[in-house]
RODO-2510 file (C-alpha; in nm, 4 decimals, decimal comma):
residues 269
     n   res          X          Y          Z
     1     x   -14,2194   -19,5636     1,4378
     2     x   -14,5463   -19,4713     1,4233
     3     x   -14,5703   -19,0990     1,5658
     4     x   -14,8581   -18,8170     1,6772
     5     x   -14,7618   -18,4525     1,5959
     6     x   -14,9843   -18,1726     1,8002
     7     x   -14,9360   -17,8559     1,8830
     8     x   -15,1388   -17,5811     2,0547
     9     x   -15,0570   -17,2946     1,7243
    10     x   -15,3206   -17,4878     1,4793
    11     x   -15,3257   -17,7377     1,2408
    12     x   -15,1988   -17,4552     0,9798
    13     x   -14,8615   -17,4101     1,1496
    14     x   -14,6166   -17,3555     0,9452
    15     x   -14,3448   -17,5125     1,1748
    16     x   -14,6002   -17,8749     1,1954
    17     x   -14,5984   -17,8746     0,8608
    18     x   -14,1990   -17,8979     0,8102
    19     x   -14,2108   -18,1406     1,0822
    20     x   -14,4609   -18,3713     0,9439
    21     x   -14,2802   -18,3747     0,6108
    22     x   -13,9576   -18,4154     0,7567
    23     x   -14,0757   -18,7014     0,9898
    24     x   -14,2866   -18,9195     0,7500
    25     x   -13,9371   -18,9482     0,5061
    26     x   -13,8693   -19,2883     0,7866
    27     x   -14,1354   -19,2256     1,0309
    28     x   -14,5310   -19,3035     1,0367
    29     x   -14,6837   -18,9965     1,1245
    30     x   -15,0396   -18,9066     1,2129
    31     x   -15,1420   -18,5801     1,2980
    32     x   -15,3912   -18,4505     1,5812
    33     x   -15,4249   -18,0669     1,5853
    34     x   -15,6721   -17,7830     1,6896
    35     x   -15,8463   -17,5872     1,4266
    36     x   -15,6739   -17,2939     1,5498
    37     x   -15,4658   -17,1097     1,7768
    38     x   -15,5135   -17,2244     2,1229
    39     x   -15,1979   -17,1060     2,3128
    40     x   -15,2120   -17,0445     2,6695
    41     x   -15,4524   -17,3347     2,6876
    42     x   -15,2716   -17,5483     2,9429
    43     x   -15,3594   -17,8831     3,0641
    44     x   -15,7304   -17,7595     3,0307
    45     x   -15,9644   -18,0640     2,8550
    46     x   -16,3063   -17,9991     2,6948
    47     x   -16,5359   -18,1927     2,9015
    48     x   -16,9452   -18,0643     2,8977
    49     x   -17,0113   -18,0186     2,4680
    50     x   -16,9215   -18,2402     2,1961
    51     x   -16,6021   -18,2042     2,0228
    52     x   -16,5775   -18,1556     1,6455
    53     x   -16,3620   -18,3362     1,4164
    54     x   -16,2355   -18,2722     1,0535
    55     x   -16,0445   -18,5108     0,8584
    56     x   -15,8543   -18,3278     0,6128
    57     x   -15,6221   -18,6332     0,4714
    58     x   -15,5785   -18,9590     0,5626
    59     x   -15,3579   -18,8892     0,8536
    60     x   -15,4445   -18,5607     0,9923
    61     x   -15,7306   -18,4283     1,1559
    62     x   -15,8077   -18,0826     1,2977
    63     x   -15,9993   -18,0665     1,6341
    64     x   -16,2323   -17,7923     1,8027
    65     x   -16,0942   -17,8071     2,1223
    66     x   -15,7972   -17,7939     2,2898
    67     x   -15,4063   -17,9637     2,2901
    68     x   -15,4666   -18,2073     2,5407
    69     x   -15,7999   -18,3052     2,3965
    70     x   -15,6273   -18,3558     2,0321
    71     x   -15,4006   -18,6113     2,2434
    72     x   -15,6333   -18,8210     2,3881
    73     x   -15,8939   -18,8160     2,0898
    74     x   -15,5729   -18,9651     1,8999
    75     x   -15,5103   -19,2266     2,1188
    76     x   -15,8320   -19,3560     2,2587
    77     x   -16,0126   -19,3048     1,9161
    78     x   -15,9195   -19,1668     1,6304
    79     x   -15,5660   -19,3622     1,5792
    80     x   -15,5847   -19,7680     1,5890
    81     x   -15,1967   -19,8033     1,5618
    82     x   -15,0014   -19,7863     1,8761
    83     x   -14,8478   -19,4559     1,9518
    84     x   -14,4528   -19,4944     2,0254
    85     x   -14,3844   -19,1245     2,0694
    86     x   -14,5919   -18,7936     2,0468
    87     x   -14,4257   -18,4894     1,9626
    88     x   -14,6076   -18,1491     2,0585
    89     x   -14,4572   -17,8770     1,9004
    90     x   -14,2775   -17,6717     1,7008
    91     x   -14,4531   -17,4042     1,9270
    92     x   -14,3916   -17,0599     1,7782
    93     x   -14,3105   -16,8878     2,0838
    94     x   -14,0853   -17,0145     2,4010
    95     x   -14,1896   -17,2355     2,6571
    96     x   -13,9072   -17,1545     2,9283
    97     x   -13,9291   -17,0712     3,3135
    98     x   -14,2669   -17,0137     3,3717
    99     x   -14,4031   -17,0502     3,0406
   100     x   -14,4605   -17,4252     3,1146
   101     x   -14,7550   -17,3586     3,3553
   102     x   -14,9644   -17,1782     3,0417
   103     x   -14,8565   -17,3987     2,7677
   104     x   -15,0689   -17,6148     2,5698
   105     x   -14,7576   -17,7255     2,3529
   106     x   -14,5877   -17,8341     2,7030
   107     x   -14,9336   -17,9530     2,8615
   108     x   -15,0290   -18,2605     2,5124
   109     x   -14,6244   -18,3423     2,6003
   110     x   -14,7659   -18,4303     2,9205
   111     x   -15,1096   -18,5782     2,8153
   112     x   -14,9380   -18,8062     2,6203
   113     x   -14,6982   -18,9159     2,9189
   114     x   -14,9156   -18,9731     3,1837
   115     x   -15,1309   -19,1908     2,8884
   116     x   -14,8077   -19,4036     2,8911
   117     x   -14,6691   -19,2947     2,5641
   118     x   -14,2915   -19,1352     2,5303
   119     x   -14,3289   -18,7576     2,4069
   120     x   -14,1038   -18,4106     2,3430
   121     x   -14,2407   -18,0903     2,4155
   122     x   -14,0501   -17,8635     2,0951
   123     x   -14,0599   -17,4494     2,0838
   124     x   -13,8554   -17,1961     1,8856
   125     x   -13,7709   -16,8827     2,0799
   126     x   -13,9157   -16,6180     1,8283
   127     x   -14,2786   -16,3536     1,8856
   128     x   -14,5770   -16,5490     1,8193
   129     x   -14,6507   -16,3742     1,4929
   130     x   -14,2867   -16,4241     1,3926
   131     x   -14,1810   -16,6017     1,0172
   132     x   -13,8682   -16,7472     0,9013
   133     x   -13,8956   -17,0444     0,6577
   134     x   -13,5397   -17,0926     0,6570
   135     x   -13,5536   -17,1205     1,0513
   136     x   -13,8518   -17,2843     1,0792
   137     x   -13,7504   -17,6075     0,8427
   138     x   -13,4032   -17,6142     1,0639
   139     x   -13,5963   -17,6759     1,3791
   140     x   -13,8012   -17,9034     1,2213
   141     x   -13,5098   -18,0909     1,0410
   142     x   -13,3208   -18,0748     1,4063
   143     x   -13,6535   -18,2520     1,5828
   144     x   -13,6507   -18,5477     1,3162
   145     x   -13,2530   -18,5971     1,3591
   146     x   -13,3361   -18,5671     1,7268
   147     x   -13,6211   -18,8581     1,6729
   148     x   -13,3233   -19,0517     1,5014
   149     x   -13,1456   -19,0244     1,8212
   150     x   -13,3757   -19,0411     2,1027
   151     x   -13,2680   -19,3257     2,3349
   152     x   -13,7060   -19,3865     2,3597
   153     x   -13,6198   -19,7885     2,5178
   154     x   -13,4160   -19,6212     2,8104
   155     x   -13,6780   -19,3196     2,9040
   156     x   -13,9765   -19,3721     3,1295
   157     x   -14,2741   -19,2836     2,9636
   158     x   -14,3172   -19,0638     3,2387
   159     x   -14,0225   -18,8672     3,1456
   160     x   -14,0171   -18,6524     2,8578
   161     x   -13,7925   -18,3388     2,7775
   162     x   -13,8824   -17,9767     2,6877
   163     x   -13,6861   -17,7954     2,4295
   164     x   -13,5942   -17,4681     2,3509
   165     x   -13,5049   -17,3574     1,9971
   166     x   -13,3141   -16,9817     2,0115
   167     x   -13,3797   -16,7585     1,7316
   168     x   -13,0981   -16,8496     1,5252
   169     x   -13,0299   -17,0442     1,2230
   170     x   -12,8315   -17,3594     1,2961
   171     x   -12,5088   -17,2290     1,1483
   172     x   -12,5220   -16,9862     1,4546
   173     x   -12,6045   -17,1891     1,7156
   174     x   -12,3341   -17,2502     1,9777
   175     x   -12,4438   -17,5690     2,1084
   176     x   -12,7156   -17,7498     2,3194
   177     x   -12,7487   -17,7958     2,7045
   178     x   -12,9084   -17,8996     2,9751
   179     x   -13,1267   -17,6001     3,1431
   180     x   -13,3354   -17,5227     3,4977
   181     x   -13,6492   -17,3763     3,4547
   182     x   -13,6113   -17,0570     3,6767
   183     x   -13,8576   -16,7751     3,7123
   184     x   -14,0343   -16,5992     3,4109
   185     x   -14,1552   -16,2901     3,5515
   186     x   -14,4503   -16,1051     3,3674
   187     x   -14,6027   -15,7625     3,3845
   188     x   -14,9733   -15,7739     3,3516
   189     x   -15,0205   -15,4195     3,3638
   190     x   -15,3837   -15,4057     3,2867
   191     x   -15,6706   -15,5951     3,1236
   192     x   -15,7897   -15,2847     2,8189
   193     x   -16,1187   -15,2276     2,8397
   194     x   -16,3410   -15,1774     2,5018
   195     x   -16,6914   -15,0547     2,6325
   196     x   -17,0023   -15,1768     2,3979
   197     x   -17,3284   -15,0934     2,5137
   198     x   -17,6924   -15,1469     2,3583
   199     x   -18,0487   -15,0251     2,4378
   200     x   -18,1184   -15,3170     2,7103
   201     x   -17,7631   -15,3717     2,8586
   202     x   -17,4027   -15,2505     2,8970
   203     x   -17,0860   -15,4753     2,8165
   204     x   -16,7447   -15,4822     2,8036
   205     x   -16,4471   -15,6431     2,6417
   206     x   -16,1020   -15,6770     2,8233
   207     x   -15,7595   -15,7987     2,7072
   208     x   -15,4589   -15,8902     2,8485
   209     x   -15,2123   -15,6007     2,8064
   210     x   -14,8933   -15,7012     2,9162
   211     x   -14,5291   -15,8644     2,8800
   212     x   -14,2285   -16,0595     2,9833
   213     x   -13,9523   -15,8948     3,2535
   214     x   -13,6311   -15,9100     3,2372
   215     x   -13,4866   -16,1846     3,4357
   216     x   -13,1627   -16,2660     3,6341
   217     x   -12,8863   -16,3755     3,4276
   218     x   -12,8605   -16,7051     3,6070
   219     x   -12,5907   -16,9390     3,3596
   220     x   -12,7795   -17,2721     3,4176
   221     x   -13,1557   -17,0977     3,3382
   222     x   -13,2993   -17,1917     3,0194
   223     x   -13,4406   -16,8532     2,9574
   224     x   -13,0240   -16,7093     2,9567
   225     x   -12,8963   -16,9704     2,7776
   226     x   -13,1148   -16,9871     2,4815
   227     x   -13,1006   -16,6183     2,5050
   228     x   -12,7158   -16,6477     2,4752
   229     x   -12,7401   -16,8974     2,1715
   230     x   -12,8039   -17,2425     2,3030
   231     x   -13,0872   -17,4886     2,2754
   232     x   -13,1869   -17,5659     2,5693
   233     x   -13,3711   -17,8530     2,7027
   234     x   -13,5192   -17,9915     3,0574
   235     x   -13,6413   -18,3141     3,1502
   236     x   -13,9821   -18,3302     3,3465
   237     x   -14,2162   -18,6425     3,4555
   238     x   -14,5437   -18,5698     3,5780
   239     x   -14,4436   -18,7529     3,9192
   240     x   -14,3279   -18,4301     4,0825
   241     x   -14,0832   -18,6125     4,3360
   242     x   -13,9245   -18,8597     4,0750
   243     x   -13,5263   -18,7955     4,0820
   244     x   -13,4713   -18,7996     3,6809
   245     x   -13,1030   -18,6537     3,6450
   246     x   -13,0359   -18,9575     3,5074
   247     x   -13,2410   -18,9404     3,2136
   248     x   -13,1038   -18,6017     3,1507
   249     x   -12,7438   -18,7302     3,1109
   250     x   -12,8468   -19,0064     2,8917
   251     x   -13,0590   -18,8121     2,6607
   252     x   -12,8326   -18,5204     2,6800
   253     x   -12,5376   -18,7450     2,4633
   254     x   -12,7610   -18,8331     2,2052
   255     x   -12,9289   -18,4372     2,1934
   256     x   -12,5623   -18,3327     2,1566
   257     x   -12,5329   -18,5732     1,8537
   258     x   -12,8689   -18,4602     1,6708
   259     x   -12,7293   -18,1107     1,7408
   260     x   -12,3874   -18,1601     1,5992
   261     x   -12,5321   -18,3558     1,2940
   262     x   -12,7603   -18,0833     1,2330
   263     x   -12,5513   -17,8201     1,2443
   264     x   -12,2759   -17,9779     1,0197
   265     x   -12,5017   -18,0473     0,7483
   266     x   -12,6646   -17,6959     0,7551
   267     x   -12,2993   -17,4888     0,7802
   268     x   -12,2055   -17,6997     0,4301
   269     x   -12,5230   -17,6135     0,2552
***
């Protein structure tokens, strides 16, 4: 297949670059990243300046702008092969509950969908800042067994699934299910102020100060069950009425399959 990896953490992620060398050992891979960190970037496109872009081999480029940009630039210009499935991801970071709404890994998932081509959205539940080799080329060994798996002719391209990595190595993990994305609730305490003045004007710099709640313990969330050792994943289309539980039982065999692959050859290392 021939297939785009983007993410919103940067070109230099660590977890893209497992996942691109995992991926291109069957796999055609091309990818489209920004030039740095852009989480929290949503569905947001970069529409009144030019956008700049680096190639830095034959089949990756880094982008000024933002996730969903990287996405279409791929498809409509930069990439003459046809896409069969974009993978955004692995996000440092979780992208449960809530999270979805602010994500850029989630929102080039969704680019890519409603441009008609299959995607996953991918994240690993650790701190943004967080490192873990070891961990990191697990997930990325899971996504490409996943790829090997992925039923793509019987999914919509509409329809795409966001997973949930929990911050364990596979030997740990207890399994993988299907998860509803309840509430994420956040504490924004404050915005902290840095004053900076000068002779012919007064500014100020604020930034977000804040966290994550706790949340209910609901069993079928896929904040507590990747919290409680699972990976988690939930199917989405950007049609917000479309009934898609049945994609979520087919895909959910085959994600069990990846899973239990994965975790076999990982526990006899």
């Amino acid at each position: 297949m021939n297939i785009l990896l983007v993410n919103d953490d940067g070109v230099n992620s660590p977890t893209l670059k497992f996942l691109y060398e995992e991926l291109s050992k069957k796999h055609t891979v091309f990818v489209v990243a920004p030039d740095g960190n852009r989480s929290g970037a949503s569905h947001s496109i970069t529409v009144f300046r030019n956008i700049k872009v680096r190639k830095l081999d034959n089949r990756v480029f880094a982008i000024d702008a933002m996730p969903a940009d990287c996405v279409k630039l791929a498809v409509l210009s930069l990439i003459k092969d046809k896409i069969d499935l974009t993978i955004s991801g692995i996000n440092i970071g979780p992208n449960l509950g809530l999270d979805i709404y602010y994500s850029g890994t989630f929102s080039a998932a969704r680019e890519s969908a409603m441009l008609g081509i299959n995607s996953i959205s991918s994240s690993v539940n650790v701190d943004w800042y967080y490192s873990d080799e070891k961990l990191f080329y697990q997930c990325a060994f899971f996504i490409s067994k996943l790829v090997d798996f992925y039923p793509i002719d019987f999914i919509p391209s509409d329809v795409f699934p966001n997973i949930n990595i929990p911050k364990l190595y596979f030997e740990e993990i207890k399994g993988i299910l299907p998860a509803k994305p309840y509430e994420r609730y956040y504490f924004e305490t404050s915005y902290l102020k840095e004053m900076q003045t000068s002779e012919t004007e007064e500014e100020c710099n604020y930034q977000l100060d804040g966290g994550v709640r706790e949340h209910q313990n609901l069993k079928d969330s896929d904040i507590y069950l990747c919290k409680s050792g699972y990976i988690t994943f939930t199917m989405y289309s950007f049609y917000p009425f479309k009934d898609i539980r049945e994609y979520e039982f087919l895909v959910y065999e085959e994600f069990r399959k990846a899973f239990e692959f994965t975790k076999l050859y990982f526990t006899q290392q």
